[in-house]
N, C-alpha and C positions, 0 to 999 in steps of 0.2 A: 817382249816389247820390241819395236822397230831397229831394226840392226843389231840385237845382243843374240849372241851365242852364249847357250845353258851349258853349265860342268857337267861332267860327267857325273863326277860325286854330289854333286847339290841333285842330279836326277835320279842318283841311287837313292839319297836320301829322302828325298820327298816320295820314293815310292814306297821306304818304311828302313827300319834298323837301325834310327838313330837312337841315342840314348834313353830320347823321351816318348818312343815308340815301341815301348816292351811293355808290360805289364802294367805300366802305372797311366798310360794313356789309353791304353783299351777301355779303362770304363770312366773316361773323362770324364762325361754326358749324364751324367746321371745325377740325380736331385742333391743341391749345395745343402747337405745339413747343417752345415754352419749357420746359413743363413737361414733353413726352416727353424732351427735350435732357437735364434735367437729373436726371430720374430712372435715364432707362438708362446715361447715361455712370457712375452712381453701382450699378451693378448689379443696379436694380430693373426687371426687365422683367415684364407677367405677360402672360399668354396669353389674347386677350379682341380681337373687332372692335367699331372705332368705328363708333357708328349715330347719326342725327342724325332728327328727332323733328321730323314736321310735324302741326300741331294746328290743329283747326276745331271750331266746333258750331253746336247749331240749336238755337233754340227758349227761348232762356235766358229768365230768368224778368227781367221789366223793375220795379228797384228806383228809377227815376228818376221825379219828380212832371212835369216839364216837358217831359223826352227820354227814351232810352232809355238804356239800362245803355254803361257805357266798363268793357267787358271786360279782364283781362289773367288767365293761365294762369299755373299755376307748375306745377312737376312736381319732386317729391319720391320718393326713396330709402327704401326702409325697411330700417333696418339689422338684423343680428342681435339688436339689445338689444332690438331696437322702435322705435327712435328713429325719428324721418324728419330726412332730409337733402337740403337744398334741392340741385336740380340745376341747373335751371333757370329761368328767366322770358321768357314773352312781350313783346311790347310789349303798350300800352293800346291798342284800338279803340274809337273813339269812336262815341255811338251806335249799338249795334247790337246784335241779339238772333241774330245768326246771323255769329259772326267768321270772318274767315278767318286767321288769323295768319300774317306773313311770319319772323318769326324763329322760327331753329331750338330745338331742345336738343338739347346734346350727351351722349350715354352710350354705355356702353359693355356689351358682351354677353357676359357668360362662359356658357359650355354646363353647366360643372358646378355651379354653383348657380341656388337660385331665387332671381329677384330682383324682388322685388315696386317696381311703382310707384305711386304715389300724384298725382293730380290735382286739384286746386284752381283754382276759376273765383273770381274778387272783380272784384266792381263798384267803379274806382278812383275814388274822389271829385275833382269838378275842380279842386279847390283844389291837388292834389297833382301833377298832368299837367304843370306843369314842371318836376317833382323825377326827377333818374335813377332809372331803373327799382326799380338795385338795391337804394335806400335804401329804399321804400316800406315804412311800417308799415302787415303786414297787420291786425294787430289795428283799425286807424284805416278800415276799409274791411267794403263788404257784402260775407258770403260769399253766393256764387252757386250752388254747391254741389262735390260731392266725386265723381270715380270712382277706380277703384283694377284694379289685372290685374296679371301677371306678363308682363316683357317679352317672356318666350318667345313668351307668348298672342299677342303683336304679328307677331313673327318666324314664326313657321310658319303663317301666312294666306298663302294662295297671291297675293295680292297686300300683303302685308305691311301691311293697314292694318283697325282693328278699330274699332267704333264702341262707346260705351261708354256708362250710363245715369248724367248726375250726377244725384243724390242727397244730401239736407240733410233732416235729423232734428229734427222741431216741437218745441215745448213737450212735447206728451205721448209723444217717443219713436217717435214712426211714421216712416218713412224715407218722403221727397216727392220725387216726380220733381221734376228741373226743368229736362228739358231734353237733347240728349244733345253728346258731346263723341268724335270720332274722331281714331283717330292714326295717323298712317303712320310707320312706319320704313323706311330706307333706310340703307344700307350708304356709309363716307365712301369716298370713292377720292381717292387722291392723285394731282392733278397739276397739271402748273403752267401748260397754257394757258388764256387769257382770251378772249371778247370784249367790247372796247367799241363800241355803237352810239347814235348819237344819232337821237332819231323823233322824226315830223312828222308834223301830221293839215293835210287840206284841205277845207274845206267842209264842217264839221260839221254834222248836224241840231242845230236852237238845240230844249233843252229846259225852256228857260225861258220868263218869259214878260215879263215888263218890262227883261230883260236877256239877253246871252247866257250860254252856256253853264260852267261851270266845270269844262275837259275833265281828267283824270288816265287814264295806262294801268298797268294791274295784268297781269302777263304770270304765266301757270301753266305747267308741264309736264305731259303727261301721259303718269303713268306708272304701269305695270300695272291701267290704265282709268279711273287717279283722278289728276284733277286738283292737281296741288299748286302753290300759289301760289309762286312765287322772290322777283319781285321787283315794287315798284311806284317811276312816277315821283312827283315832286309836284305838283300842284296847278298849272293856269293858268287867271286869272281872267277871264271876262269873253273869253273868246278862241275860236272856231271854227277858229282857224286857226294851232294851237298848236305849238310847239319848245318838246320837254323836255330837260333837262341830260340828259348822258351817263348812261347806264345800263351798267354790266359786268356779265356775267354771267359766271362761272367753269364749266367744263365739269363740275364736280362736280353745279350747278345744274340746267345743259340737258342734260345728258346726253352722247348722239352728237347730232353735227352735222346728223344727219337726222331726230333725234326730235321731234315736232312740241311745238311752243309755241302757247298759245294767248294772245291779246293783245286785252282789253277796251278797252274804253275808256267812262269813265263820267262823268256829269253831278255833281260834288259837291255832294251835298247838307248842310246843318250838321243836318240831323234823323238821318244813319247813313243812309236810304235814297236810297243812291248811285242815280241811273238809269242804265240799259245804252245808251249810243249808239248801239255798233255792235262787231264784232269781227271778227276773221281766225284764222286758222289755218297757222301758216307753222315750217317748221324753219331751225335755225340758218343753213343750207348754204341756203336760199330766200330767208332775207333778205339774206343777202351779193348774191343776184343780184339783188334789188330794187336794193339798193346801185351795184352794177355797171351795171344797166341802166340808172338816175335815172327810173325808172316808181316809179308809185303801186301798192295794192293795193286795192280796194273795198272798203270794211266790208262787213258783214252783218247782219242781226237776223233773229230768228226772227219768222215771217211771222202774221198772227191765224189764216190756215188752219192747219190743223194738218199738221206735216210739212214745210211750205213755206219758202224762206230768201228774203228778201227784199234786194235788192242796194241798196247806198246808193250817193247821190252821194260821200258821205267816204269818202277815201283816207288810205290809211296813207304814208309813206317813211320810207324809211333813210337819211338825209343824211351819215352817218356809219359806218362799217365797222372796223375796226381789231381784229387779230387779236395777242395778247398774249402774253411767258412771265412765266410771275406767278414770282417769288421767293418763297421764303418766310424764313421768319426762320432757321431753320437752314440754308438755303442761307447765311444772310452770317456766320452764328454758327461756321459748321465751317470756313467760309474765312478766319477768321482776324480777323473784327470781333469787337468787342469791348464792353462797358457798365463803361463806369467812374461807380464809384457816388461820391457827398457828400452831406454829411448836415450840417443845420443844427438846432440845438437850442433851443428857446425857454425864457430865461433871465428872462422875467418875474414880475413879485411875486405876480399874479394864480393861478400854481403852490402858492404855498403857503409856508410856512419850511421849509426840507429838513429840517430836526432832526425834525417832527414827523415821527409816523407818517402823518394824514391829509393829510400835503402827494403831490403828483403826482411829486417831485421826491425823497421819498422813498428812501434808500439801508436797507434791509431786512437787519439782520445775518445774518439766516438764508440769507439767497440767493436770496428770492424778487424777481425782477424788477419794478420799476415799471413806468408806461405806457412811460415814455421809452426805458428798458433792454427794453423788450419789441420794442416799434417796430426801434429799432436792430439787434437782434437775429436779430430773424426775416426784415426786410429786407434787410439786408446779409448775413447768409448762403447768400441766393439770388443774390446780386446779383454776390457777389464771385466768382462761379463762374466769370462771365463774364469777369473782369478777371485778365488775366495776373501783372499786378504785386502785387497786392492794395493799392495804396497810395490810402486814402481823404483826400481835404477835408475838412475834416471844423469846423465854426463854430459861434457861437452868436451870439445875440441876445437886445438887450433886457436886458444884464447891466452891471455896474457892475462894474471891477475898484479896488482897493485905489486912495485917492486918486486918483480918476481921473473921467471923466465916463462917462455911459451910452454903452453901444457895440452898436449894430445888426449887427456882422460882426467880431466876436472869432475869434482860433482858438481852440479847446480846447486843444491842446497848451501854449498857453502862448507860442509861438512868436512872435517881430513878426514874420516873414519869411515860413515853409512852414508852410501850412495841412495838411499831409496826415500822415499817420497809418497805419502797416502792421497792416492786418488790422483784421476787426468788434472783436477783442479791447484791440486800442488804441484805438478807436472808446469802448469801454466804458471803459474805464482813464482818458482824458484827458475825460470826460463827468466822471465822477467827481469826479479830480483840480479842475475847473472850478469844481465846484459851491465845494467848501473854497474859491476861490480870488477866487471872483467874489458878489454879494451881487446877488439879485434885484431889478430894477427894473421898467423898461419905457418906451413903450408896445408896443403890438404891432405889429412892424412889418418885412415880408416884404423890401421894393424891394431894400433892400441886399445881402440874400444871393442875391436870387435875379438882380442885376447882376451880383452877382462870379462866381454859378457860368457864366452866359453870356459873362463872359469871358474864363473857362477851355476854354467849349467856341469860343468864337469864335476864340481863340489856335489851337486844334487842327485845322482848317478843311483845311488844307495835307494833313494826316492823314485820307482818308475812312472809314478803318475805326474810329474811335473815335466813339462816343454816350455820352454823359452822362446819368446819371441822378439828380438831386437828390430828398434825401430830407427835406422840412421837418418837426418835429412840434413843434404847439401844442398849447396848452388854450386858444386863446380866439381872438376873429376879427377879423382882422387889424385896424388902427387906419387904415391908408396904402392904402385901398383902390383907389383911382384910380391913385394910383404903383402899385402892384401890378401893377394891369391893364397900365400902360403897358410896365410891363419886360416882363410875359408878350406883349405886343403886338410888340414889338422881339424878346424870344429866340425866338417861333416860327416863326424862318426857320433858326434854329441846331441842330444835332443834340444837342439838349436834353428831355428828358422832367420831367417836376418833380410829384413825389404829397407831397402834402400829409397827414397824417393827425390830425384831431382826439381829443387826450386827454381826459378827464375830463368832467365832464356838463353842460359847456355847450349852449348851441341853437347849432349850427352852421348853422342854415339858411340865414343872411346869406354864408356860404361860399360856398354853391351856384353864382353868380356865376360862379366862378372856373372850374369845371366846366364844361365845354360840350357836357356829353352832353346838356342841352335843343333843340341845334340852334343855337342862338344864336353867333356867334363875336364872343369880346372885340374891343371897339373903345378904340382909346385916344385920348386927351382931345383929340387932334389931328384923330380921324374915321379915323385907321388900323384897318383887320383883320386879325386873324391871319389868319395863312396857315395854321393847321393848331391844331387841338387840342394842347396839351403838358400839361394840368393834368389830374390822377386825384386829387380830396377826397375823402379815406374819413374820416369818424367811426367811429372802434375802436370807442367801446359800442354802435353800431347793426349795424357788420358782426357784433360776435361775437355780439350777439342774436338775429343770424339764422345762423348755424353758421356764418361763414366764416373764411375768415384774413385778416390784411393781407398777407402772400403775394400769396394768390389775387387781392385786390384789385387788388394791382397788375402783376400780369402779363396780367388779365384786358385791359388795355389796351395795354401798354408795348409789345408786339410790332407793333400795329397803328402804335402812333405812331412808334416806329424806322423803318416799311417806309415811312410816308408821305411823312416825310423824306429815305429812301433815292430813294424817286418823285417825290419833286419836282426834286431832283437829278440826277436819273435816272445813280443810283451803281448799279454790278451786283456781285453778288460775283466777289470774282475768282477768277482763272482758269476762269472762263465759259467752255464754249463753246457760244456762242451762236448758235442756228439765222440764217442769211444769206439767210433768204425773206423775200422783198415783203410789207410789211405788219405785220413783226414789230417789237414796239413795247418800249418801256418796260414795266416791271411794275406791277400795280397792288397797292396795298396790302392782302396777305394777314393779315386780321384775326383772332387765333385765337380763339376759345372756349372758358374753361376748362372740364375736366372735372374737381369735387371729389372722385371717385373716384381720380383719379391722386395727390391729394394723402396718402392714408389707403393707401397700397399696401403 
């Protein structure tokens, strides 16, 4: 954006090795069983293949004073009314006028209709680079510009990928190149093996010059002649003679094990103009014998003759090999695990007087749902699908009952003893009941509910098919934020998930914390880190500003952090039977990607 100067670490980052850039975001993009689980058992099937949507371009228009543009793509729907509907988003690439993007979008392809897509390039401002993707106001960012086609236009290219002119309309109406924007489709295929390998460079050329080199590798496939990027490691400083964390690649990625890979490796620069060290060309089944053999591979660069390949001192290895059955979520969902949902309710004064209409806490004689009854609602009726029993926890905080002092973990029901509650409908009924019964206080303050539902999941340990899912909803941001962080520090070793969702029009941003989709993982006051992401903050009025649900919000993650849990455990579903070849490992965490089509079926 116009006058910001990009970090250096925000452009390590963005070019791979944050937290949420290892294994569990490699196969973001791939079909939300969640959401197929719960639509087909409900009798919605429709007739339509999943495609997953690789995006690049050249030549973008550079709106930055100091650097170049930090790209990010979105890709929209256009519906019958006309509407557009977000589908997808890229990540942000920092400095650069020619992205390659590593994340997918997920859609879907019906034959008998047309389905127009719509494209949008924004230049993300850096002030916003540690905000998740999905909250990003586009309004608050430059647009870069627009293209638009019908998916089919995608799909019947004999190598399914179409390059497309974006396009942004001046003051006086004239439509301006700026640049172009292509897309490949590819077809999802299901399956569940992995590899993980860990790589190793030696003797790099240094392409610096009062220092060495800051090596990263970007690995592409190539397929039907065009390169598509998979996957990238992150960033090591200062090193020629560098080991990257574990990379998985999921065979949906590479293809067959003999399709070639190709495997860069580049000098990071914080200007976007990464330099080319060296490269190789190797298929999956090639690098296993790297592996096998403990031999190196030679880089390569292209030579200043023309035509000519010039052989480096730097060698690639495979230090690492390991051949995977990935699980997926419906693997442990049809075997018999389960999501048992709780739900905590913020009974603070800062909601409003419930009498009024303009309180958040609002009881609506007509029947229209407030925030909190909406929340409740729409999440626990996805939620409880999964839970055999239907019997929810169900709490409140931050309330004051009849002669009594403030209490941070009340039950709704009224109960001193069982917190739980049958069905979303008693969920609603003893919310209700609460309000008449309890008088709004405060401060705001999470630690205690989110103690007691850790240990209820701690209790259940013994049990490996049960995961918990807490459902918190505030209006405002938390008071006990260090206690917060520490309980999330302690529960994410438990099979525990916990979405947050903020009400009403406060600035949530001080939330974002909690969230660790920046890469970042909580540490607690003692210098502890989580072992795993368990926190999903959505702000309601930002999701629904951009067409989504808190649904979608939250399945868009939950699956991933169930499997991670499942993986660090290394729990399988049962009655497995599980392949007894050498090499065959644990699963790695199959992260789904929603598709908002499935949601409107």
């Amino acid at each position: 954006m116009g006058g910001c100067l990009s970090d250096v670490r925000g452009g390590q980052q963005a070019v791979g090795g944050t937290e949420t850039a290892g294994p569990t975001s490699s196969t973001a993009t791939t079909t939300n069983d969640a959401i197929d689980y719960f639509y087909t058992s409900h009798g919605c099937q429709g007739l339509f293949t999943q495609l997953q949507l690789s995006l690049s371009a050249k030549h973008l228009i550079d709106m930055d004073l100091f650097s170049k543009s930090d790209p990010m793509a979105i890709v929209y729907a256009k519906r019958s009314d006309g509407m557009l509907e977000e589908i997808g988003r890229t990540e942000v690439i920092m400095n650069s006028l020619d992205p390659v993007w590593i994340t997918k979008v997920s859609t879907v392809y019906q034959f008998e209709i047309v389905q127009t897509l719509v494209f949008r390039v924004f230049d993300i401002d850096t002030k916003y680079h540690k905000m998740p993707i999905k909250t990003l106001k586009l309004d608050e960012q430059d647009f870069l510009g627009e293209a638009t086609c019908a998916l089919s236009e995608i799909v019947k290219k004999q190598n399914k990928s179409l390059t497309l002119k974006l396009t942004v309309r001046n003051k006086q109406g004239v439509m301006r190149n700026q640049g172009t924007l292509t897309v490949f489709a590819e077809e999802t295929i299901t399956s569940r093996q992995a590899v993980e390998m860990v790589f190793r460079c030696s003797k790099l050329d240094n392409k610096d010059l009062f220092s060495k080199s800051d090596p990263f590798l970007r690995i592409s496939r190539i397929a039907e002649g065009v390169n598509i990027a998979i996957s990238k490691t992150e960033v090591v400083e200062n090193n020629l003679n560098p080991t990257w964390r574990p990379v998985c690649l999921t065979s949906q990625q590479f293809g067959s094990k003999d399709t070639p890979l190709v495997m860069e490796c580049f000098d990071f620069n914080s200007s976007g103009n990464h330099e080319l060290i060296g490269k190789i060309q190797k298929s999956v089944d090639e690098l296993e014998k790297l592996y096998i053999g403990k031999v190196g591979e030679n880089l390569h660069i292209q030579s200043s003759r023309k035509g000519n390949v010039k052989k480096l001192k730097g060698q690639l290895f495979v230090d690492k090999f390991i051949q995977k059955t990935q699980y997926s979520f419906l693997d442990y969902i049809s075997s018999g695990f389960e999501l048992n949902f709780m739900v905590a309710i913020d009974f603070t004064a800062s909601n409003g007087d419930p009498h009024s209409p303009t309180s958040l806490h609002y009881i609506d004689p007509s029947g229209r749902l407030n925030a909190y009854q909406q929340g409740i609602y729409e999440v626990g009726e996805v939620i409880q699908f999964y839970d055999s029993d239907k019997r929810f926890p169900a709490w409140g905080f931050g309330g004051r009952p009849p002669n009594d002092v403030v209490s941070h973990c009340f039950n709704l029901n009224g109960s001193r003893g069982d917190p739980e509650v049958e069905g979303v409908d008693a969920i609603m009924s003893a919310y209700s009941s609460a309000l008449r019964n309890f008088s709004l206080h405060g401060p705001t303050l999470f630690g205690n509910v989110i103690n007691r539902a850790a240990q209820i999941a701690g209790e259940s340990l013994r049990n490996q098919t049960k995961y918990f899912v807490l459902l918190i909803i505030t209006d405002g941001v938390v008071t006990d934020l260090q206690e917060t962080i520490d309980s999330l520090v302690r529960a994410s070793d438990l099979p525990l998930s916990i979405l947050i969702i903020g009400v009403g029009g406060n600035d949530f941003k001080d939330m974002e914390i909690l969230d660790a989709d920046n890469g970042i993982r909580l540490q607690s006051s003692t210098g502890q880190l989580a072992t795993r992401d368990i926190v999903q903050f959505v702000p309601m009025h930002e999701v629904q500003g951009n067409q989504l649900s808190v649904v979608q919000s939250l399945l868009e993650e939950l699956p991933g952090q169930f499997l991670a849990y499942m993986r660090s455990r290394d729990i399988k579903p049962l009655n497995v039977n599980e392949a007894k070849a050498s090499g065959m490992a644990a699963a790695v965490p199959h992260v789904p990607n929603f598709s908002t089509e499935l949601l409107h079926m």
